[in-house]
C-alpha positions as CSV (number, residue, x, y, z in Angstrom):
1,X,-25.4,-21.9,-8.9
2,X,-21.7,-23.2,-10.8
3,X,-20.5,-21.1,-12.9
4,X,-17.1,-22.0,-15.3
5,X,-15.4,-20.2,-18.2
6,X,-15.1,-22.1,-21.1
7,X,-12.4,-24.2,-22.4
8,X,-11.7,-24.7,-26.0
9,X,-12.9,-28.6,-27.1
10,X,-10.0,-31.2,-27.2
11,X,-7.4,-28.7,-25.5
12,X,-7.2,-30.8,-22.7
13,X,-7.0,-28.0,-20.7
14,X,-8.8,-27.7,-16.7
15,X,-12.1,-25.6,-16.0
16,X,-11.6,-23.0,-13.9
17,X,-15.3,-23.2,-11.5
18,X,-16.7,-21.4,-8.8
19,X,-19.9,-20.6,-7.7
20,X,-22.3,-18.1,-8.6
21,X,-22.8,-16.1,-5.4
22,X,-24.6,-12.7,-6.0
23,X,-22.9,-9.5,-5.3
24,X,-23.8,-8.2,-2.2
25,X,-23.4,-11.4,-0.7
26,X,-19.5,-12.1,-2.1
27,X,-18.8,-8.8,-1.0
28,X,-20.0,-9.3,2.3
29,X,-17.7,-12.5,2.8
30,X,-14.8,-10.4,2.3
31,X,-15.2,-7.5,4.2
32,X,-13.3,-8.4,7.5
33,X,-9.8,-10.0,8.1
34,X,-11.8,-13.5,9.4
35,X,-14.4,-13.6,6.7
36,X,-11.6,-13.1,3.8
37,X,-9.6,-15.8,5.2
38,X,-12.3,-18.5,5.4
39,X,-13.6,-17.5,1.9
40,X,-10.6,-17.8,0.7
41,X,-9.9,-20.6,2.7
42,X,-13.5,-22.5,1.4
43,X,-12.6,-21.5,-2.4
44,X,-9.3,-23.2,-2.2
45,X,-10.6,-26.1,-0.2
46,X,-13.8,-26.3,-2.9
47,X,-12.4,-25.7,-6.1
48,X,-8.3,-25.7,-5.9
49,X,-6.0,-23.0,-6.6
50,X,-8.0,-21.6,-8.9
51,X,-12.1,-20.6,-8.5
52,X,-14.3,-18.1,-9.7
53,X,-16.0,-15.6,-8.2
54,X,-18.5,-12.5,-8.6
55,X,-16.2,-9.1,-7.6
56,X,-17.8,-5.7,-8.0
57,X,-20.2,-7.4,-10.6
58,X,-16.9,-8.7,-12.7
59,X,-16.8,-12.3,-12.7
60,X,-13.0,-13.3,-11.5
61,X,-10.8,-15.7,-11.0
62,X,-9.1,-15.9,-7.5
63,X,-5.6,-17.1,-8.5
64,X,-3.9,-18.3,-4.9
65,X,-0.9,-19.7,-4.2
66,X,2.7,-18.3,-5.0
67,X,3.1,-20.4,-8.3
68,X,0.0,-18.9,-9.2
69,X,1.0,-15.6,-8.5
70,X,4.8,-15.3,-9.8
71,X,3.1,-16.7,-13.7
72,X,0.7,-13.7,-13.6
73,X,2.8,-10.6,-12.0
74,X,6.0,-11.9,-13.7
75,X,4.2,-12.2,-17.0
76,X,6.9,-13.4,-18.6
77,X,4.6,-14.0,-22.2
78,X,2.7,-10.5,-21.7
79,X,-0.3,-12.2,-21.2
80,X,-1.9,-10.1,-18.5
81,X,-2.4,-6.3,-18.0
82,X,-2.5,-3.7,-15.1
83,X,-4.5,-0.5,-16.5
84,X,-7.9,-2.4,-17.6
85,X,-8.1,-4.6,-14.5
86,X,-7.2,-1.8,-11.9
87,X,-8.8,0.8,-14.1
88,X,-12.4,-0.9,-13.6
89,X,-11.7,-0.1,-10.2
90,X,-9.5,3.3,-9.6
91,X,-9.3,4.1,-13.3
92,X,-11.6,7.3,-12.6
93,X,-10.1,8.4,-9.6
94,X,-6.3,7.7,-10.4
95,X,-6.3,7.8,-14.0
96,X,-2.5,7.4,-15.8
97,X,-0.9,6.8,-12.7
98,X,2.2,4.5,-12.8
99,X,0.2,1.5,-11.9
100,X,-2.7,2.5,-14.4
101,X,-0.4,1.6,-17.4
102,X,1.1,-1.2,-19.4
103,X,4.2,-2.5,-21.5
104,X,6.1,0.2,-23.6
105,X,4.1,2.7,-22.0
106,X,4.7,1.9,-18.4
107,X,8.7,1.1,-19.0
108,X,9.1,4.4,-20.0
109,X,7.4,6.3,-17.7
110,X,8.5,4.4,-14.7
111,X,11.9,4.7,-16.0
112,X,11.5,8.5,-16.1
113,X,10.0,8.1,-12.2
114,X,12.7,6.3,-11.0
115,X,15.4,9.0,-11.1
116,X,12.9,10.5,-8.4
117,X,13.7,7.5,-6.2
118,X,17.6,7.0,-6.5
119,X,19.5,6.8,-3.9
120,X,20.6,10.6,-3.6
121,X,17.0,11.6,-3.5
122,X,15.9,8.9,-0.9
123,X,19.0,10.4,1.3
124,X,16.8,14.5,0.8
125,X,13.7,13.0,1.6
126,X,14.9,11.3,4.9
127,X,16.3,14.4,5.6
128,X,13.6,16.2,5.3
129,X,11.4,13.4,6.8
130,X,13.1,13.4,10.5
131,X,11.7,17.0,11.6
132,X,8.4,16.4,10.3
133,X,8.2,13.3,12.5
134,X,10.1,15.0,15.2
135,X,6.9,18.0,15.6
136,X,4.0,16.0,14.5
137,X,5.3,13.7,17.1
138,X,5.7,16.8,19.9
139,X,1.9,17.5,19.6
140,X,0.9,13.7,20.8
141,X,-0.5,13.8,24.4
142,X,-0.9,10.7,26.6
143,X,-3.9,9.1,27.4
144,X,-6.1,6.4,27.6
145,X,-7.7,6.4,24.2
146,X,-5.3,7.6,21.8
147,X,-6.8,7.0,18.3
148,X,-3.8,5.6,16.8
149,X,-4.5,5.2,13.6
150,X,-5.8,8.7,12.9
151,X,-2.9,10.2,14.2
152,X,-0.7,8.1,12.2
153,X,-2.4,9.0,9.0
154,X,-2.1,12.9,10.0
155,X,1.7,12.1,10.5
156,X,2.1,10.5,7.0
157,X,-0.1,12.8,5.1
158,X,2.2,15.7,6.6
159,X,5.6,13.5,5.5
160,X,3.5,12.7,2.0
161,X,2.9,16.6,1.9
162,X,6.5,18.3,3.1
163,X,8.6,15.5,1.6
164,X,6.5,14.5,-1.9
165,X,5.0,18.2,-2.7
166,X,6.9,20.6,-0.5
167,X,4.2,22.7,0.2
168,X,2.7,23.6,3.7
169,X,-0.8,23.5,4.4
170,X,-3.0,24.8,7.3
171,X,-4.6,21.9,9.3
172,X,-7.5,22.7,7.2
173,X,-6.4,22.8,4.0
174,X,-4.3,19.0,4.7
175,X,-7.7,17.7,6.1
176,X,-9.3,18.1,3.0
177,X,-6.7,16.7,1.1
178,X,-6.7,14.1,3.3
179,X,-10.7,13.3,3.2
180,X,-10.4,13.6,-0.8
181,X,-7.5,11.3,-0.7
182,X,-10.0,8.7,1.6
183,X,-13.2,9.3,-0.8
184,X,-11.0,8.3,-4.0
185,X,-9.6,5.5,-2.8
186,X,-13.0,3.9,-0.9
187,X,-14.7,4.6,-4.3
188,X,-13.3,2.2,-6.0
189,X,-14.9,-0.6,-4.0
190,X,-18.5,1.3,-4.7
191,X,-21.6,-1.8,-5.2
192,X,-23.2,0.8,-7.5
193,X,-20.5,2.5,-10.0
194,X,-22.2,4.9,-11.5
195,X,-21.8,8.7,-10.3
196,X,-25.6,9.3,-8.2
197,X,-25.1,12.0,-6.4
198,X,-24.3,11.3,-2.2
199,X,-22.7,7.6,-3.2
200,X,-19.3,6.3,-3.0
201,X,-18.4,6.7,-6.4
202,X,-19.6,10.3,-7.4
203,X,-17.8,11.5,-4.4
204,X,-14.5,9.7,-5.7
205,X,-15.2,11.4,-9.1
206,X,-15.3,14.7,-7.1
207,X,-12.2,14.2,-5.1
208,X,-10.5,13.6,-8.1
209,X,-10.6,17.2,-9.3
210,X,-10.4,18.7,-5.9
211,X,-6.9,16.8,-6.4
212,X,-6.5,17.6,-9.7
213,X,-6.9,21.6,-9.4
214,X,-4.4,21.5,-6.1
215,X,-2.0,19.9,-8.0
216,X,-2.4,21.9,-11.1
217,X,-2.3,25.0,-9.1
218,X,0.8,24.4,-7.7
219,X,3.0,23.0,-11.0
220,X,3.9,26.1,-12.5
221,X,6.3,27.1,-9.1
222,X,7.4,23.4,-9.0
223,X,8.8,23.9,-12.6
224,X,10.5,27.3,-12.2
225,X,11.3,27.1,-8.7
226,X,12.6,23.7,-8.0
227,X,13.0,22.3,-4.6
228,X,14.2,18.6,-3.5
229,X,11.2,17.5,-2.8
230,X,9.5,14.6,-5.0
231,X,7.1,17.4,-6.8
232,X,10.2,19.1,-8.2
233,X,11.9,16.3,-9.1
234,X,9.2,14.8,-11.4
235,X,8.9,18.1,-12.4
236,X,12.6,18.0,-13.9
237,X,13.1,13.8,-14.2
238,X,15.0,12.9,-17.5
239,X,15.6,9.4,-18.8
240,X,18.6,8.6,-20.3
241,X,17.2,9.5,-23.4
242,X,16.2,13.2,-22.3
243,X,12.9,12.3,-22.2
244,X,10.5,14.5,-19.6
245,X,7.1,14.5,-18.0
246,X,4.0,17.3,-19.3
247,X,2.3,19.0,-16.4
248,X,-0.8,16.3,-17.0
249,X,1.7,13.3,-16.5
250,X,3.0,15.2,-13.4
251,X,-0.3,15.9,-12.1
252,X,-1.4,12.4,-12.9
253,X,1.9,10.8,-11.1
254,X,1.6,12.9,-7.8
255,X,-2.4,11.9,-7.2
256,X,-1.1,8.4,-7.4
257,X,2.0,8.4,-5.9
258,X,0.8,10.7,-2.6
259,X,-2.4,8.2,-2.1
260,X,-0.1,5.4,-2.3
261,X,2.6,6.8,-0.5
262,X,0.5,7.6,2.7
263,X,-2.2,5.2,3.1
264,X,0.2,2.0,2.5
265,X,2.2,4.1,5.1
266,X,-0.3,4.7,7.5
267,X,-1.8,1.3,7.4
268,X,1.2,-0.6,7.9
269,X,2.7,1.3,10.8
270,X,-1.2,0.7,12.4
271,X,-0.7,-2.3,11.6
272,X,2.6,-2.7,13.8
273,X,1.3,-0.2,16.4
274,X,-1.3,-3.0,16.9
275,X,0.9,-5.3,17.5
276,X,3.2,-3.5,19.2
277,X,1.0,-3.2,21.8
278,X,-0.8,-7.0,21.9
279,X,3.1,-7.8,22.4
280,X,4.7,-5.6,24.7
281,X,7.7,-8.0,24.5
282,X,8.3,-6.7,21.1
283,X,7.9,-3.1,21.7
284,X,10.6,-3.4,24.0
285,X,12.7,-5.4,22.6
286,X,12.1,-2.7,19.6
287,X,12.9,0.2,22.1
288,X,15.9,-1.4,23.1
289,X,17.1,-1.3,19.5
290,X,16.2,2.4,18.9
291,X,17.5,3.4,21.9
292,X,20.8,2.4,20.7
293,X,20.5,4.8,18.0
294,X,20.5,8.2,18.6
295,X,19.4,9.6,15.6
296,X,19.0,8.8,12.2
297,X,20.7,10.5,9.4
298,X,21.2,8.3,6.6
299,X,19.7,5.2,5.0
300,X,22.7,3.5,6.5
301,X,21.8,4.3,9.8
302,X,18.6,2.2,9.4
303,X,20.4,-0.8,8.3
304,X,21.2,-0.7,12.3
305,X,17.7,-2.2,13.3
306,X,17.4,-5.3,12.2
307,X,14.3,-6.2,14.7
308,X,12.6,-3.4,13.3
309,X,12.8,-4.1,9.8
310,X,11.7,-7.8,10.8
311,X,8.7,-6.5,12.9
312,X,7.8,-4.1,9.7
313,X,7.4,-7.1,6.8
314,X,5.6,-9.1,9.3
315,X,2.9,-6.6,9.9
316,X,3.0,-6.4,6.0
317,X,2.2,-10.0,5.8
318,X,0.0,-9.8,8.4
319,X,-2.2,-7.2,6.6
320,X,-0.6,-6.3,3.4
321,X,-2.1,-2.6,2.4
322,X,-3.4,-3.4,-0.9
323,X,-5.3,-6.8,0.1
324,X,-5.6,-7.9,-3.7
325,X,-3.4,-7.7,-7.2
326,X,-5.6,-7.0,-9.9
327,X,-5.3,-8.4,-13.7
328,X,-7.1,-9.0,-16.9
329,X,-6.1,-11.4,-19.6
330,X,-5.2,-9.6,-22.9
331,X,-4.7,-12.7,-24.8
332,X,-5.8,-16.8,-24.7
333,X,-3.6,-18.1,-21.8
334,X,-2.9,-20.7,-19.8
335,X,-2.2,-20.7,-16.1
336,X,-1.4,-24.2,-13.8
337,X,-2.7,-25.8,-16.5
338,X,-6.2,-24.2,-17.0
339,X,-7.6,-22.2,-19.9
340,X,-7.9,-18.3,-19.4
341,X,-9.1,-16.8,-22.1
342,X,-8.2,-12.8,-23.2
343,X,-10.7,-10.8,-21.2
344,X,-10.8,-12.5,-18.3
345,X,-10.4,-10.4,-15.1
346,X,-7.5,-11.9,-12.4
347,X,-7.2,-11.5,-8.8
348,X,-3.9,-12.4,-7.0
349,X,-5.0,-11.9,-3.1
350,X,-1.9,-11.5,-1.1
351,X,-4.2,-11.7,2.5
352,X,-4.5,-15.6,1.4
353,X,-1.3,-16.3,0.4
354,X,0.7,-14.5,3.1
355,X,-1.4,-17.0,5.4
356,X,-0.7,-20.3,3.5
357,X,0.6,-22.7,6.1
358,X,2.7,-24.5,3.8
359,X,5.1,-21.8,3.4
360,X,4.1,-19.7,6.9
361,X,4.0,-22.3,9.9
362,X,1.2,-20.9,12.4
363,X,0.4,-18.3,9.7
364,X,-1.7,-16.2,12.3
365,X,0.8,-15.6,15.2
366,X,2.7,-12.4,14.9
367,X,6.3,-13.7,14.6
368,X,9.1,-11.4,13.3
369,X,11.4,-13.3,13.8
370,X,10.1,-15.7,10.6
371,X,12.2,-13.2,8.7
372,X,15.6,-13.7,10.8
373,X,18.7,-15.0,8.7
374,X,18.2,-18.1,10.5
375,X,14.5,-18.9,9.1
376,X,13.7,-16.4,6.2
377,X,10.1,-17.7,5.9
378,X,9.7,-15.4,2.9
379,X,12.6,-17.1,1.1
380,X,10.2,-20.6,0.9
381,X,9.3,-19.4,-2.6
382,X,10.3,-16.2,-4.9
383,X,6.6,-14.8,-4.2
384,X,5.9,-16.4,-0.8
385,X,6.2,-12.8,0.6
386,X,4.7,-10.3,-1.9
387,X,3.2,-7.2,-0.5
388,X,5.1,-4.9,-3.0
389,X,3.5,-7.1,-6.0
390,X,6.2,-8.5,-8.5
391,X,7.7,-8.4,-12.0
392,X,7.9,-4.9,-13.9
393,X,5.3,-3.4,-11.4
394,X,6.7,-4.2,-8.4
395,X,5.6,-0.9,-6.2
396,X,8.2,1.9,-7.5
397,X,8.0,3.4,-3.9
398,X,9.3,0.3,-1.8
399,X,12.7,1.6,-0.5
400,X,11.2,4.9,0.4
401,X,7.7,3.4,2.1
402,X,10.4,1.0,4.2
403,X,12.8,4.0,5.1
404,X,9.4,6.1,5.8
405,X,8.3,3.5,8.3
406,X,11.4,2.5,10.1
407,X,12.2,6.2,10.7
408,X,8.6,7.2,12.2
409,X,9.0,4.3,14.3
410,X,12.4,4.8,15.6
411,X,11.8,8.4,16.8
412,X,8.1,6.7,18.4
413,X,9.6,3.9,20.0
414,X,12.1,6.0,21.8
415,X,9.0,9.1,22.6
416,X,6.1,6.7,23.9
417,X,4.9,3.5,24.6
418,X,1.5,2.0,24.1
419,X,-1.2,-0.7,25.0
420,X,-4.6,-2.0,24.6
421,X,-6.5,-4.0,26.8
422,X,-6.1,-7.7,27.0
423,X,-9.8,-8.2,25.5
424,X,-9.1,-5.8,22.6
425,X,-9.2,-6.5,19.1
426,X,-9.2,-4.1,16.5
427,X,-12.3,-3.8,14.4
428,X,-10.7,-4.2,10.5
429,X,-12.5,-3.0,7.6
430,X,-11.6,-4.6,4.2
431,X,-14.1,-3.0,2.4
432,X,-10.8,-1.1,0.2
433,X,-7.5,-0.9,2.0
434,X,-7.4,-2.3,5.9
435,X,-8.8,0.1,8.1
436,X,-9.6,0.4,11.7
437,X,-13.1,1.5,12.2
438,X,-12.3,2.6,15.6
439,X,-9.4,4.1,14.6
440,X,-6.6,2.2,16.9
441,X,-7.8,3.1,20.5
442,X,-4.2,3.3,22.6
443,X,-3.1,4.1,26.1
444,X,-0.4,6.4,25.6
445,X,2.6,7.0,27.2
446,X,5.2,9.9,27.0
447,X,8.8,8.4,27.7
448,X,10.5,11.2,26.1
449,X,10.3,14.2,24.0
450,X,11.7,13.6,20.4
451,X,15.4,15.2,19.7
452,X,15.5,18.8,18.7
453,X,14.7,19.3,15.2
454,X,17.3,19.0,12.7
455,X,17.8,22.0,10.5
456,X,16.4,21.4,7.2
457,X,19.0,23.4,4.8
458,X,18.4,26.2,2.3
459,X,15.0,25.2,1.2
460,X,12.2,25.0,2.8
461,X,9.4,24.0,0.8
462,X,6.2,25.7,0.7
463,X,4.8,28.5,-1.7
C-alpha cells in the first residue's frame, strides 16, 4: 500500500511517498545495523531523498542526505521543533530536559547550562575523571570472555556519577541507577505506549521517578554545600543576566544530561573497543601514541593524540549513539523542493548518511584515517559528519563526551590489550541506542597497572 502527504493544488511542489508497511514489520527492518542500512538503502533507491514511513505508529518522513539534514537541524526559518517530535518518544521519561525544548525557551536555558561546560569546568571534571578511571580500571581481570561493554558502562556510569553528581554510591545503589537509566531510555522505542503493567513503557514511567526522588533527595546539599562537580554547578549556573535554575529544572537537567552523558559514552568507546580489537594494527598504533603520554592532566594534553581522536569520530560514524534526529513541522514548509506541511513528524537518520558513498568512499571499512588533515572526509559537506546533530541543538555535552572518551582510552590502551576471534561479530541491537546483546565478549590482557591515583583536592564529593 502507497501512502503520500498531500500537496497543496497548483504549488508545484513534489509528493513526498513511501509505502504503507505496518508497524511491527517497519520496526523489524530497522532493528540491526544490516537491516537499517538496506532499508534505508531501498527507501532512497525507491523513493529519493525523501520517503515515508510508519515509525512507532507516527507516519514519518525519512529525510537522508546532508542537504536534507543541515535545512532541518539548522532551521534557519524555525520551521521545525525538538520537544513534540522527541517528546512522543522520551517526553515521559526525560521530560524538560535541554533537548525536550524549543526557541526562546531552549536559548535560555542552554545558555544558563553552558556556564557548566566552560572551559574551567571541563579542566575539574577531567581532574576528577582520571582517578575514577584509574580504580574502575584496577578491578579489570584478564580473560577470555571479558564482557566489554558492560564493564565500560559501569566505568562511565561511575565517571557520570563522581564527576556529574558527586555523590558515591554502593555497587548497589549505582546498579539501580544504572538499570532505571536502561528502562527509560529502551521505553521510548515501546510498540505499545501505553503504561500496562510488566511492558517497556510503564517500566520507563517507573524509572522516571526512581530518578526523580534520587535526584530530588540530593538537591538541597548540592545548593548549600557546593562542590565542582556538574550537580553543583547547575545548582549555582547564572546567565549573564543573573538568571538561575529551580530545583525542578535542576532535577529535570541532570536525568537528561546523566543518560546522555553515559550511554553516548559507553556506546561509543564499545564501539572503538570493537574495533580496536577486529584491527589490532590500530590498537597499537593507538598504544604507541598513549604510551608517549604519561599522564593526562589537562585538555591540552589530549590535543597530543591525534590517532586517537581520529579512531574516536570514526567509531562515531560508524555507529553514531543516537541512530536518528527527530523533528516535527510546526508550520507549512518546504524541504528539497517538496511540501511538508506543520504537523508532520521528521526523521534525520545519521546511520544512513554517515554511510553515503558519495561523501564516505568504502563507507563500511573502519578507516580513521578519513579524518587525517590530508583527507578530512567529514569536511565533504558542513553535515557530512553529524553525530552531535547541528544548528542550536547541537549536543551541549560534545567537548566533555570527546575529553571523556579520549581519557578512558588513554589510561586503557596503556593497561590492557584486547581481541576477539577472527569469526566474531558483534550482535548490535538498534532497537533504541546501539547495543551489544552479548555485551562485547573480549580476551583480555593486563599490560600494566594504571598510574597511581592522582589526589583529588579539598573536595571529595559524596554526602
Amino acid at each position: 500500500m502507497s501512502i503520500a502527504l498531500d500537496v497543496p493544488a497548483g504549488s508545484g511542489l513534489k509528493t513526498i511517498r513511501g509505502d504503507g508497511t505496518n508497524l511491527v514489520t517497519q520496526a523489524l527492518r530497522f532493528r540491526t545495523h544490516e537491516s537499517r542500512l538496506r532499508e534505508y538503502a531501498r527507501l532512497r533507491e525507491t523513493y529519493g531523498d525523501l520517503s515515508l514511513i510508519n515509525n512507532l505508529g507516527l507516519t514519518t518522513v525519512v529525510a537522508q542526505g546532508p542537504d536534507a539534514a543541515e535545512q532541518i537541524l539548522v532551521n534557519r526559518d524555525r520551521a521545525f521543533a525538538n520537544a513534540p517530535a522527541w517528546g512522543y518518544y522520551i517526553g515521559p521519561f526525560f521530560e524538560r530536559g535541554v533537548m525536550l525544548m524549543d526557541f526562546d525557551e531552549h536559548h535560555a536555558h542552554r545558555r544558563v547550562m553552558q556556564s557548566a561546560f566552560g572551559r574551567q569546568e571541563l579542566e575539574g571534571y577531567l581532574t576528577r575523571m582520571i582517578p575514577t578511571v584509574q580504580q574502575r580500571l584496577r578491578r579489570w581481570s584478564s580473560g577470555p570472555s571479558f564482557r566489554m561493554q558492560d564493564n565500560l558502562k559501569e566505568l562511565t556510569l561511575d565517571i557520570a556519577l563522581d564527576v556529574f553528581v558527586g555523590v558515591h554510591l554502593t555497587d548497589s545503589e549505582a546498579a539501580r541507577l544504572n538499570k532505571a537509566f536502561i528502562a527509560a531510555v529502551r521505553a521510548g522505542a515501546s510498540i505499545i505506549r501505553k503504561p500496562v503493567p510488566g511492558l517497556g513503557w510503564d517500566r520507563g514511567l517507573r524509572a522516571r521517578k526512581v530518578l526523580e526522588e534520587f535526584f530530588h533527595t540530593h538537591i538541597d546539599h548540592k545548593r548549600n554545600a557546593g562542590g565542582d562537580d556538574l550537580f553543583a554547578n547547575l545548582c549555582r549556573a547564572r546567565d549573564e543576566d543573573g538568571n538561575s535554575f529551580t530545583d525542578d529544572d535542576v532535577v529535570n537537567h541532570m536525568i537528561f544530561v546523566l543518560m546522555a552523558a553515559h550511554d553516548t559514552s559507553t556506546i561509543t568507546m564499545a564501539t572503538m573497543a570493537y574495533y580496536l580489537a577486529r584491527h589490532p594494527e590500530w590498537q597499537q598504533r593507538l598504544r604507541d601514541e598513549a604510551n608517549s603520554l604519561d599522564e593526562v592532566t589537562s585538555l591540552s594534553d589530549l590535543d597530543a593524540l591525534p590517532a586517537l581522536d581520529r579512531c574516536m569520530k570514526e567509531a562515531l560514524r560508524l555507529h553514531a549513539p543516537v541512530p536518528l534526529l527527530p523533528r516535527q513541522a510546526v508550520k507549512d514548509t518546504v524541504l528539497l523542493g517538496h511540501h511538508i506541511p506543520a504537523g508532520t513528524h521528521l526523521v534525520v537518520p545519521l546511520y544512513a548518511n554517515h554511510y553515503d558513498p558519495k561523501i564516505w568512499p568504502d563507507p563500511h571499512r573502519f578507516d580513521p584515517d578519513r579524518f587525517s588533515d590530508e583527507r578530512r572526509e567529514d569536511k565533504a559537506h558542513r553535515l557530512a559528519w553529524e553525530p552531535f546533530g547541528g544548528g542550536v541543538h547541537k549536543c551541549i555535552g560534545l567537548y566533555f563526551g570527546g575529553m571523556e572518551v579520549k581519557a578512558t582510552f588513554h589510561q586503557l590502551l596503556r593497561s590492557f590489550s584486547w581481541s576477539v576471534p577472527d569469526n566474531y561479530r558483534w550482535p548490535l541491537d538498534l532497537t533504541a541506542m546501539p547495543v551489544v546483546k552479548d555485551g562485547l565478549p573480549v580476551h583480555l590482557e593486563r599490560i600494566a597497572l594504571p598510574a597511581a591515583d592522582m589526589p583529588r583536592g579539598p573536595f571529595t564529593g559524596g554526602n
